[in-house]
N, C-alpha and C positions, 0 to 999 in steps of 0.2 A: 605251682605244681610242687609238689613234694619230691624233697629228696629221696626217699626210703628208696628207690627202684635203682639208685646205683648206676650201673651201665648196662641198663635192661633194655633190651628190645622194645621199638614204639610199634603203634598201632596209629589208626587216626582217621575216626568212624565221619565221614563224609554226608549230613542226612540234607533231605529236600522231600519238598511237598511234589505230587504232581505237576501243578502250574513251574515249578520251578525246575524239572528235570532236565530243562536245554540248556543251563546254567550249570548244573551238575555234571552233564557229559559234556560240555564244553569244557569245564577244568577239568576233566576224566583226562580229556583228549589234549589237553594242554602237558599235564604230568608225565600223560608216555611219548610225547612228543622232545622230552628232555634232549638237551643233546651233551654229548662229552665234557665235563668241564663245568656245565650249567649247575647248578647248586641239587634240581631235583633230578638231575640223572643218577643219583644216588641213592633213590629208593628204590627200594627190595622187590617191591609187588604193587600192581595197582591191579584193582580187584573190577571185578563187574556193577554194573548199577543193579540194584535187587530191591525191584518193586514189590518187596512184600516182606513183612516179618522172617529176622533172621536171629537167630541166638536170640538177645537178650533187646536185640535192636526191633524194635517195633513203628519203623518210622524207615520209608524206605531211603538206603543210603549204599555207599559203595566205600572201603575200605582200602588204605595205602599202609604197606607195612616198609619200616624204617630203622637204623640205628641211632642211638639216643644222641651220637654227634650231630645228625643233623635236623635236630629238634627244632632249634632257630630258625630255621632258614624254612621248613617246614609250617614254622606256625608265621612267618613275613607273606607266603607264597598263598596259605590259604585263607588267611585275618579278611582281605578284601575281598570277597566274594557274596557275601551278605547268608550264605548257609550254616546253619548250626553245625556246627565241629566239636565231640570229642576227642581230646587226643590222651592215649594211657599207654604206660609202659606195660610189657607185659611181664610178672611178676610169676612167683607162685600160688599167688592171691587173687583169681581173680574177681573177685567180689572188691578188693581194695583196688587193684585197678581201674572198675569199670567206677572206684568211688572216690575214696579218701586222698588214690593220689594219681585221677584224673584230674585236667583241666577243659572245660569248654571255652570256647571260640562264638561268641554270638549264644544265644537262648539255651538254658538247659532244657533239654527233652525228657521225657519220659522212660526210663530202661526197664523193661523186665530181669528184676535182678534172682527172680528164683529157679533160671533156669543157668545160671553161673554154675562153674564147675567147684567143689568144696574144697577150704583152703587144703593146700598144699601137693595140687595137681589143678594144673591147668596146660588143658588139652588145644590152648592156640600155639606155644612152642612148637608143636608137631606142626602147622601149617605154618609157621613164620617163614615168608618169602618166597612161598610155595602157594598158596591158597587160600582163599575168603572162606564166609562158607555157602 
């Protein structure tokens, strides 16, 4: 993953097929299960499962928003799970985000990326730690 993003806010797009969805809400349910002290009780947001085309995500998944110290421990916690994972900071860029300086986890997927907001606004700061979409 690229430097460029500094100490930017993470994101970290969770996707799965149908057959795979009890997989999916089982580490949903593992993440908000965090407790005190445990490495992921220190994520921001854990989002819904959303079976359906969302932003640029076309592959249904569920999204955890995060600060960039606990990126590590983030990509140990979801590496073994066998689901495609991107994980991106969220930048001003989000076209470079969802690209140049993401990283996936397992298969790249497919993104619609022309529904990305135009450099130098991006409209996920406003839901960081707050809301999916």
């Amino acid at each position: 993953m690229a430097d460029d993003a500094g100490g930017a806010p993470y994101h970290a797009h969770i996707y799965y097929a149908a057959h795979q969805r009890d997989v999916a809400a089982t580490l949903r349910a593992k993440l908000l299960a965090a407790r005190p002290g445990e490495p992921m009780s220190g994520l921001r947001f854990v989002g819904e499962l959303r079976d359906r085309k969302v932003g640029p995500h076309i592959t249904s998944q569920f999204e955890i928003h995060f600060e960039a110290w606990l990126l590590p421990a983030v990509e140990a916690e979801l590496a073994d799970h066998g689901l495609p994972i991107l994980l991106h900071p969220l930048t001003l860029d989000d076209l470079a985000d969802h690209t140049s300086l993401a990283r996936w986890i397992g298969t790249p997927l497919e993104l619609d990326l022309t529904v990305l907001d135009p450099p130098g606004v991006n409209q996920g700061f406003a839901r960081f730690a707050r809301t999916d979409f």
